[in-house]
N, C-alpha and C positions, 0 to 999 in steps of 0.2 A: 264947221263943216259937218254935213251928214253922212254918217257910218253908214256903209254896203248893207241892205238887208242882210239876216242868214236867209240862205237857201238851203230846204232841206231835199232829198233826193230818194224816191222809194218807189218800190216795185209793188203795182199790183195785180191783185188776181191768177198773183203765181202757181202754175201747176205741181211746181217741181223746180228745184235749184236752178237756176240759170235761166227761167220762165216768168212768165208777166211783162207787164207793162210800164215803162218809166216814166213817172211826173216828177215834176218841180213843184213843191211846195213852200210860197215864204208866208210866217205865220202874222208876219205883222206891215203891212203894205200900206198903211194909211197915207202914208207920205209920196208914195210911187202915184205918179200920174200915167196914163194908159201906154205913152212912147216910152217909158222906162220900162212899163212891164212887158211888152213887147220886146224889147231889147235883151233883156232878163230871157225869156222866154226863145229867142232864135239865138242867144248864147249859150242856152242850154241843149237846145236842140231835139227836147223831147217830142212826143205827139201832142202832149197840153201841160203847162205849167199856171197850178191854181195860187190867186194872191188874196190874200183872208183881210179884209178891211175894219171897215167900223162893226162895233161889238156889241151888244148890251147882254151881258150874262153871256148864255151858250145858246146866244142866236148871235150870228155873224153875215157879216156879205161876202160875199165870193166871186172872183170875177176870175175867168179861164181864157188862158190865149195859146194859140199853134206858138208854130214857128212864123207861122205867116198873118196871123189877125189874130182877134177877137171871138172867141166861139161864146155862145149863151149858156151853153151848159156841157159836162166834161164827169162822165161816169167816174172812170177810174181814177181821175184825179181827184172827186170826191172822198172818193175809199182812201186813198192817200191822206188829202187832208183831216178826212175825221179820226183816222189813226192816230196822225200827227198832233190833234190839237186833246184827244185822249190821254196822248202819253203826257201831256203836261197839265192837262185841268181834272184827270179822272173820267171813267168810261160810264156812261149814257148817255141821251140824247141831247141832239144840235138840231139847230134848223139854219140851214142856209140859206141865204136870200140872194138869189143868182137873176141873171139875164134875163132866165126862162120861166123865173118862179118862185115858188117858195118850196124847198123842197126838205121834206123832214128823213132825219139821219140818224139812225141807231149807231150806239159802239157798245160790246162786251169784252170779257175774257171768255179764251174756250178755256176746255180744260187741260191744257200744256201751258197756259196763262199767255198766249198770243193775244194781242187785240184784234179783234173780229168789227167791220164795219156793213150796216147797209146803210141805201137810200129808197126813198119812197118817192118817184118821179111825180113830176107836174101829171095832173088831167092829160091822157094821150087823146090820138085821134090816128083815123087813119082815111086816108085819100085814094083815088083811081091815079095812075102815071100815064099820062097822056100818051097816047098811041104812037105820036112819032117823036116824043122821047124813049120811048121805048125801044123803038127801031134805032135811034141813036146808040143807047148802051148798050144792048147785045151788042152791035156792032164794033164799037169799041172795045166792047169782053171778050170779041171774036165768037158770039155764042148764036145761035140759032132757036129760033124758038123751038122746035123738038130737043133742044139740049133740056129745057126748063119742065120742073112737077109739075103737071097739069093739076096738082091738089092746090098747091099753094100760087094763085095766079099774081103776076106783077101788080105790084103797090106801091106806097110809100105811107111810112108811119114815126109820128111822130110823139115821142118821150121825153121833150127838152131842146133836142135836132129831129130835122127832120131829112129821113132816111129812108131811100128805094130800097124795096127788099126782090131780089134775082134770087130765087128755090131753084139749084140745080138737081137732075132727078139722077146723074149716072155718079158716080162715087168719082171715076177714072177723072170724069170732065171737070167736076169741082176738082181737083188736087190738081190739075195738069194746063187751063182757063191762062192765057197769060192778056193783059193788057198794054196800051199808051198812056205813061201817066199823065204827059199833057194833055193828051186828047181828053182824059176823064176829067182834069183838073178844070178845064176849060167849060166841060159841061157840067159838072159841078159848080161852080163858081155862075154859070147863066144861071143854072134852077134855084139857087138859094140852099144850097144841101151842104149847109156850116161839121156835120160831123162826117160818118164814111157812109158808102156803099155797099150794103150788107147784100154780101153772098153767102150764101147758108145749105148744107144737103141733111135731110133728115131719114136715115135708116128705120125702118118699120113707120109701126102706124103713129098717127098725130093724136096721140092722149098724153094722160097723166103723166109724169114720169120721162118723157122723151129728152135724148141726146143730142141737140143741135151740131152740127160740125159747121163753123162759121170762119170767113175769110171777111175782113173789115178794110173795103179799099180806102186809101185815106191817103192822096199824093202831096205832100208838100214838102217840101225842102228834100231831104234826101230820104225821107220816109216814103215808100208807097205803100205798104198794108199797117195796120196797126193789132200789136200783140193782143189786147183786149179792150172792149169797145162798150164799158157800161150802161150806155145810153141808146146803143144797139141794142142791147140784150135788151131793157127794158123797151122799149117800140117793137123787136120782136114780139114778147108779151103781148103788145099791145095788136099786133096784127094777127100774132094767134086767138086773141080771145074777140078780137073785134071786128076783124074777118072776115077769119076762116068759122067763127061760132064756138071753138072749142069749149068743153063746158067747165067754168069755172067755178069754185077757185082751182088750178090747179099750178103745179109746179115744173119746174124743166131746170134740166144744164146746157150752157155753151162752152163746148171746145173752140178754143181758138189758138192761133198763132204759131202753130205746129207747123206752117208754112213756110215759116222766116225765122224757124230756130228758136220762138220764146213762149213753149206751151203754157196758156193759160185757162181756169176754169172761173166758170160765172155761175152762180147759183138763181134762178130766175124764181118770184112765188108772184101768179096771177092771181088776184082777187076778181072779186064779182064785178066788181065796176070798179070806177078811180083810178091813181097811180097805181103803177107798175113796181114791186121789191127788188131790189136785185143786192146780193149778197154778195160780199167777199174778204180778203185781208190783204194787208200792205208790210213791207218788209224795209230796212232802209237798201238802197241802191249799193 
């Protein structure tokens, strides 16, 4: 008979106690076939549970599922996994080999001796959002186009998933926006949009250094927003620097999750060209 994977359970990109975001990490999945991990995965219930497969050295595969499918690729449960797989092989680099790519992953210690993880996302890109999908999601957001920054105009950008970005311009209207999670699920699910719906408002101007305030719609099972959204942050990145022109390299944070009770922060480093950095740490659950 074969023994239950362990499943490991860890919070990432925690701002603060009782912050971040929960994955499901099992470090050894060879045996799991894709209905198992799935099963695994809507019994867990998080937003994405990663399963680490075949190995050679500290390159690994990696395959991420909702609650409800298959996703190609899973920010924060990368940060989870490379945590996890630090704490038992030692801290420096991995390379995942995922859905979406090949995506290379730092771990260190800070200086409190936490494990500290990034990842370097796939080649992004970013796309026009077709004009009457557009008029679909406002709609569904309840938002208006004079709700939206005329700096940052509707897009979609792609870091592993591929993600609409809605720039709301009023502080009040981002924190107060409510939506239909089926209505979004349903059009998510038409356009092929496997991660979230990045709503984002940026106080002052779009340079170096800038604060994102980020809501990551993301409806499935009993979740509708998700605490932190690494693959968001990184295709923001990607839409700031590919864009909007911003000049790079330059750097940024994303607040998120402050919405739904689970503050979290993403450290974002744009380069000149290429993937997208995006920074963080994992805690266990």
């Amino acid at each position: 008979m074969t023994s239950a994977p362990e499943i490991l359970e860890l919070l990432a990109f925690a701002a603060e106690p009782g912050g971040g975001n929960p994955a499901g990490v099992v470090l050894d999945a060879v045996a799991l076939d894709a209905a198992q991990m799935k099963r695994i995965a809507t019994d867990l219930g998080h937003p994405e549970t990663a399963f680490v497969g075949e190995r050679d050295g500290r390159r690994v595969a990696v395959r991420y599922f909702s609650p409800g499918a298959e996703v190609p690729f899973c920010g924060h449960a990368t940060i989870a996994t490379a945590v996890a797989l630090a704490e038992v092989e030692g801290v420096g680099p991995f390379t995942f080999d995922t859905a979406a790519g090949i995506v290379e992953v730092s771990t260190a210690r800070d200086a409190e001796g936490r494990i500290t993880a990034g990842f370097t996302s796939v080649d992004p890109s970013t796309t026009d959002l077709d004009a009457d999908v557009a008029v679909r999601l406002l709609g569904i957001l309840g938002l208006r186009s004079d709700d939206l920054d005329e700096r940052m105009p509707l897009a979609q950008a792609f870091a592993g998933n591929l993600h609409p970005v809605v720039a709301i311009a009023s502080r009040g209207t981002f924190d107060s926006f409510a939506f239909d999670p089926a209505a979004l699920r349903m059009l998510m699910d038409e356009r092929g949009w496997k991660g979230t719906v990045i709503t984002v408002h940026v106080e002052g101007d779009l340079v170096d250094g800038l604060v994102a305030e980020a809501r990551n719609l993301f409806p499935v099972g009993d979740i509708t927003e998700d605490p932190a959204t690494g693959s968001a942050a990184a295709s923001l990145g990607a839409y700031l620097r590919d864009r909007l022109g911003l000049d790079a390299p330059f750097a940024f944070t994303v607040r998120q999750g402050r919405h739904i009770g689970r503050p979290s922060v993403l450290e974002v480093e744009v380069p000149a060209s290429g993937g997208i950095l995006v920074r963080g740490t994992a805690t266990p659950l």
